[in-house]
N, C-alpha and C positions, 0 to 999 in steps of 0.2 A: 504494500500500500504506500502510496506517496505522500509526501508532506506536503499539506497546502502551502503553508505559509514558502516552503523553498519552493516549490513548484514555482510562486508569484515572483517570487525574487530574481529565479532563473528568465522568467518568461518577461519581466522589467529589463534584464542586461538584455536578453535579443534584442527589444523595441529601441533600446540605448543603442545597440551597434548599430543598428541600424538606421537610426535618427528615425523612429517614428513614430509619429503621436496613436494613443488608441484608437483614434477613427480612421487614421489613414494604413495602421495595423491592422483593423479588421477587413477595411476593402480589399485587402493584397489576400486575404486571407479565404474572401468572400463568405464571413459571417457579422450578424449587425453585430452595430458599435457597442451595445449594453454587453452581451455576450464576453467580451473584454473586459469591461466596466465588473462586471460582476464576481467575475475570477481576481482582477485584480484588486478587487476589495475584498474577498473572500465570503463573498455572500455564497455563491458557486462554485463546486470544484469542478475543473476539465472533463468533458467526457472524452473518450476512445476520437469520436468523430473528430473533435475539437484539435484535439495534440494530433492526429494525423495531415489535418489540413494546416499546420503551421510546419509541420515536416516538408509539405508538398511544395508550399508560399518559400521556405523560407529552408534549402538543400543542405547550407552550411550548420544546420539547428541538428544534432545526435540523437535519438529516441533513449537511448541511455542516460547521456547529460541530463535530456529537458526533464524527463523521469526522477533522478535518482541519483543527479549531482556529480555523475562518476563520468571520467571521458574529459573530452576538451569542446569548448566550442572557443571562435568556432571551428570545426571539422577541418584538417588539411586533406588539400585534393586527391594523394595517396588512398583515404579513406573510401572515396565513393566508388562504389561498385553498383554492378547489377542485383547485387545477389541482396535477400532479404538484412531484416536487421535485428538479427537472432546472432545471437551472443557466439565468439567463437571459439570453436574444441577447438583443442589442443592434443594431440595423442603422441604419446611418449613411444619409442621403442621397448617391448618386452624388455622385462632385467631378467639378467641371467640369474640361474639359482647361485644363492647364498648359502657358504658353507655352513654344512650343517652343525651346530651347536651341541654341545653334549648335557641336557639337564642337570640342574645341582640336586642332588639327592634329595633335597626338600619337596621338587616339582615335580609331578606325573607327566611323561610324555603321553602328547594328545595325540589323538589316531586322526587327527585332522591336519589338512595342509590349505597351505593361503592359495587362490586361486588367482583374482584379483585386486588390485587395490587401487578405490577412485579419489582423488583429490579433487572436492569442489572451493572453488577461489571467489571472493565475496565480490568478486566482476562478472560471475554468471559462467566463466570458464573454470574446464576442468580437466586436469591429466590421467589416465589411465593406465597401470601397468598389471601386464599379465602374465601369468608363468608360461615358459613355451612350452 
């Protein structure tokens, strides 16, 4: 879930780089001018619609950033692709086995073995490693 109140602040620095007032922010946007008004007072939060068509108005704006404060805006040109804006894997090469350990007499050897091991990273990416 996002934070209003940063949603608003993030969505103030785009109209800021951009030099542009909320009326002439929403025409570019083609939603009326209250619909701004309201988010940016926090009377309203963002719908889905809303944060998509300032994606569309406005390429250099990250769904990540405008979201969730994570990311740069705005976006250098390296970044824009075809491809959706779904968070990116990452995939490790299998690791080789690890030699095996001999239990301290205190510990039961388990009759279990690791298969794999997933790393998720608070950016929505995550690396995978699996035994070969």
């Amino acid at each position: 879930m996002i934070n209003n109140d940063d949603f608003v602040k993030r969505l103030q620095k785009v109209m800021d780089y951009y030099s542009e007032s909320a009326s002439s922010f929403a025409e570019k946007m083609g939603v009326q001018r209250s619909s701004i008004s309201h988010i940016l007072s926090g009377r309203n939060k963002p719908s889905l619609d809303f944060v998509l068509k300032i994606l569309q108005a406005f390429p250099e704006v990250e769904l990540y950033w405008l979201l969730n404060g994570k990311g740069t805006f705005p976006a250098g040109s390296e970044l824009f692709s075809t491809q959706t804006s779904l968070p990116i894997v990452e995939r490790e090469a299998p690791l080789k086995q690890a030699p095996k350990l001999s239990p301290s007499p205190l510990e039961k050897p388990l009759d279990k073995a690791i298969e794999r091991i997933v790393i998720f990273y608070t950016d929505g990416t995550f690396k995978e490693y699996q035994k070969e």
